[in-house]
C-alpha positions in Angstrom: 138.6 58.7 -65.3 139.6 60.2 -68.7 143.7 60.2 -67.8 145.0 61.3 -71.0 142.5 64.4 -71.4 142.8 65.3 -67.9 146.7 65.1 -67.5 147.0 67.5 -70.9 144.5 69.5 -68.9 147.0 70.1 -66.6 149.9 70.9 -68.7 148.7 72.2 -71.4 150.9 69.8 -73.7 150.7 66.6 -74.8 153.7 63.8 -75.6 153.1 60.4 -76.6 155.5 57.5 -76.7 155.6 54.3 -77.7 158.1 52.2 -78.8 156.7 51.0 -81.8 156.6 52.2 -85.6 155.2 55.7 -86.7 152.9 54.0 -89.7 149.9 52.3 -88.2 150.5 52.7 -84.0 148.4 52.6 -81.1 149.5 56.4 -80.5 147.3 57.0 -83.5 143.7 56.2 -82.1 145.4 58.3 -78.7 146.0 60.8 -80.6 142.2 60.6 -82.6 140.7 60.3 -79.2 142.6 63.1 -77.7 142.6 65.9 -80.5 139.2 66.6 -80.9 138.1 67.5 -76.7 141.9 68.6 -76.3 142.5 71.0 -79.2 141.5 74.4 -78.2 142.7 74.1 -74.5 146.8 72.8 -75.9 149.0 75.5 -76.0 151.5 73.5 -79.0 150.6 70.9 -81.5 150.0 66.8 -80.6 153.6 65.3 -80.4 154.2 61.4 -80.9 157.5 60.0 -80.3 158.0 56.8 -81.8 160.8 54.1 -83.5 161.9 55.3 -86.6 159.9 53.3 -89.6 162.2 50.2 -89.9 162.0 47.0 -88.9 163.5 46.5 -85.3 166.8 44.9 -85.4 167.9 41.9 -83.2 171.0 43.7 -82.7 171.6 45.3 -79.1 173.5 48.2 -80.2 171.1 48.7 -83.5 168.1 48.2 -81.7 169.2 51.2 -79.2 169.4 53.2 -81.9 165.8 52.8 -83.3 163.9 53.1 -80.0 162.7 56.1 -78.6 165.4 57.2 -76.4 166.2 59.7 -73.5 167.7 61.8 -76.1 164.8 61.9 -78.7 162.4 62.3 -75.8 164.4 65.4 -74.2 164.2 67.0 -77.6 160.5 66.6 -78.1 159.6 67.9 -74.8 161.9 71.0 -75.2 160.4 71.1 -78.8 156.5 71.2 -77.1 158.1 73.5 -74.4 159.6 76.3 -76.8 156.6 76.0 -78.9 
């Protein structure tokens, strides 16, 4: 089963998140799998929501605040949603 070509099948969108950095992620080589056999049938762009470029902080309170959140994630699906 290909999940992640199937399940933007479906909805026409696709979101990925991770909770590491935007320079060098895993969501990347998703992403390169997914755009070429997904492009025509996506009705917005390839989203990627991921910690901001920094290193992540030991700190509970700073950590929280570089880590995807339910906030950032709301904003991108409205963002793929209004698109």
């Amino acid at each position: 089963m290909n999940y992640p070509q199937e399940s933007q099948g479906y909805n026409f969108r696709c979101l990925v998140v991770q909770g590491d950095s935007w320079t060098a992620s895993f969501t990347r080589e998703i992403l390169s799998t997914v755009a070429p056999e997904a492009f025509l049938d996506l009705d917005a762009p390839i989203r990627r929501l991921t910690t901001h470029d920094v290193p992540i902080p030991y700190n509970a309170s700073l950590k929280k605040a570089v880590l995807p959140n339910v906030e950032r994630f709301e904003e991108a699906i409205e963002e793929l949603l209004v698109f």
